[in-house]
Legacy VTK file of the C-alpha trace (Angstrom):
# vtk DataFile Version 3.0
C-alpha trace
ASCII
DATASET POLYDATA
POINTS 80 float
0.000 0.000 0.000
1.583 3.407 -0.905
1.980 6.325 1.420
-1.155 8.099 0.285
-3.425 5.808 1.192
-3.912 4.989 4.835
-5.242 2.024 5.716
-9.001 1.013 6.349
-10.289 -0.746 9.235
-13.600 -1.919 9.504
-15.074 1.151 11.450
-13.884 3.838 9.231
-15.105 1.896 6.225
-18.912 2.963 6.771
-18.640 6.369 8.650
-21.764 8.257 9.358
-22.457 11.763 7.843
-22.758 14.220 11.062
-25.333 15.905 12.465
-26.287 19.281 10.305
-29.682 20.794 8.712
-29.947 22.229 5.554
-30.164 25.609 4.220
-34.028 24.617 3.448
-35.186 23.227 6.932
-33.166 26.601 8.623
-35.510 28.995 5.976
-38.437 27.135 6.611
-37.634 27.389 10.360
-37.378 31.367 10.246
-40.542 31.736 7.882
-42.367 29.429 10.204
-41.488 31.799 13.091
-41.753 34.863 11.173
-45.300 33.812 9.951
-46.040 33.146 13.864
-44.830 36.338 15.393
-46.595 38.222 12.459
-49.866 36.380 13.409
-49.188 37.616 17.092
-48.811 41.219 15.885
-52.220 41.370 13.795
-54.030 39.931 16.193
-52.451 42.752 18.407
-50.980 40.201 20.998
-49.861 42.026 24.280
-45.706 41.994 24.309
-45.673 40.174 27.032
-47.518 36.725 25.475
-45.156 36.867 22.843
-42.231 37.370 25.068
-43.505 34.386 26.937
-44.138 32.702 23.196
-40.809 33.495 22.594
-39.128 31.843 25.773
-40.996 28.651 25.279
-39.507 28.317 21.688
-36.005 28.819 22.122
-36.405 26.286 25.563
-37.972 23.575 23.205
-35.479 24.279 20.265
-32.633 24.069 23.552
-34.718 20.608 24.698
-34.536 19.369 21.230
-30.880 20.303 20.127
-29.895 18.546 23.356
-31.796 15.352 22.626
-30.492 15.066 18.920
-27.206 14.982 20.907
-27.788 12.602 23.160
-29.282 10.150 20.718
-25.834 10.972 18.440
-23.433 9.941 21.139
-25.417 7.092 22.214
-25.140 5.909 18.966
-21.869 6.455 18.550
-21.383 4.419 21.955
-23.127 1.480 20.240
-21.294 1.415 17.361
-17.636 0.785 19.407
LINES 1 81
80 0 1 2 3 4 5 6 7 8 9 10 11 12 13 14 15 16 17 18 19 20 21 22 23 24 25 26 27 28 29 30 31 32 33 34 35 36 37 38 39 40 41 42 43 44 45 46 47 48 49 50 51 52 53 54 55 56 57 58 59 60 61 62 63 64 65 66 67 68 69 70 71 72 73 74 75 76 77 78 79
């Protein structure tokens, strides 16, 4: 085997992609919460429910991110 080429074992032979979103799930993401907070507005939503709207969106988006990762590395713990 030359230099160039290191060599494969059998874990780094089928390596998983990691964890990202697309451009298209991030713009759907910000029009979806766009066309929300607009909503809020015309229906002339006191600041404070939307603040409170707000909070409970980036906590589930928080919840959520952390979950993905714990699911990821307990995958990756299965695989060794």
């Amino acid at each position: 085997m030359s230099r160039d080429q290191p060599e494969k074992s059998e874990g780094s032979s089928r390596r998983r992609a990691p964890l990202q979103f697309s451009l298209r799930s991030l713009l759907v993401i910000a029009v979806a919460v766009a066309l929300l907070f607009g909503t809020l507005r015309w229906l002339e939503v006191p600041p404070f429910a939307s603040a409170m709207i707000l909070v409970i969106l980036v906590v589930s988006v928080a919840a959520a991110l952390g979950l993905v990762v714990a699911i990821a590395g307990a995958a990756d713990d299965q695989e060794q």
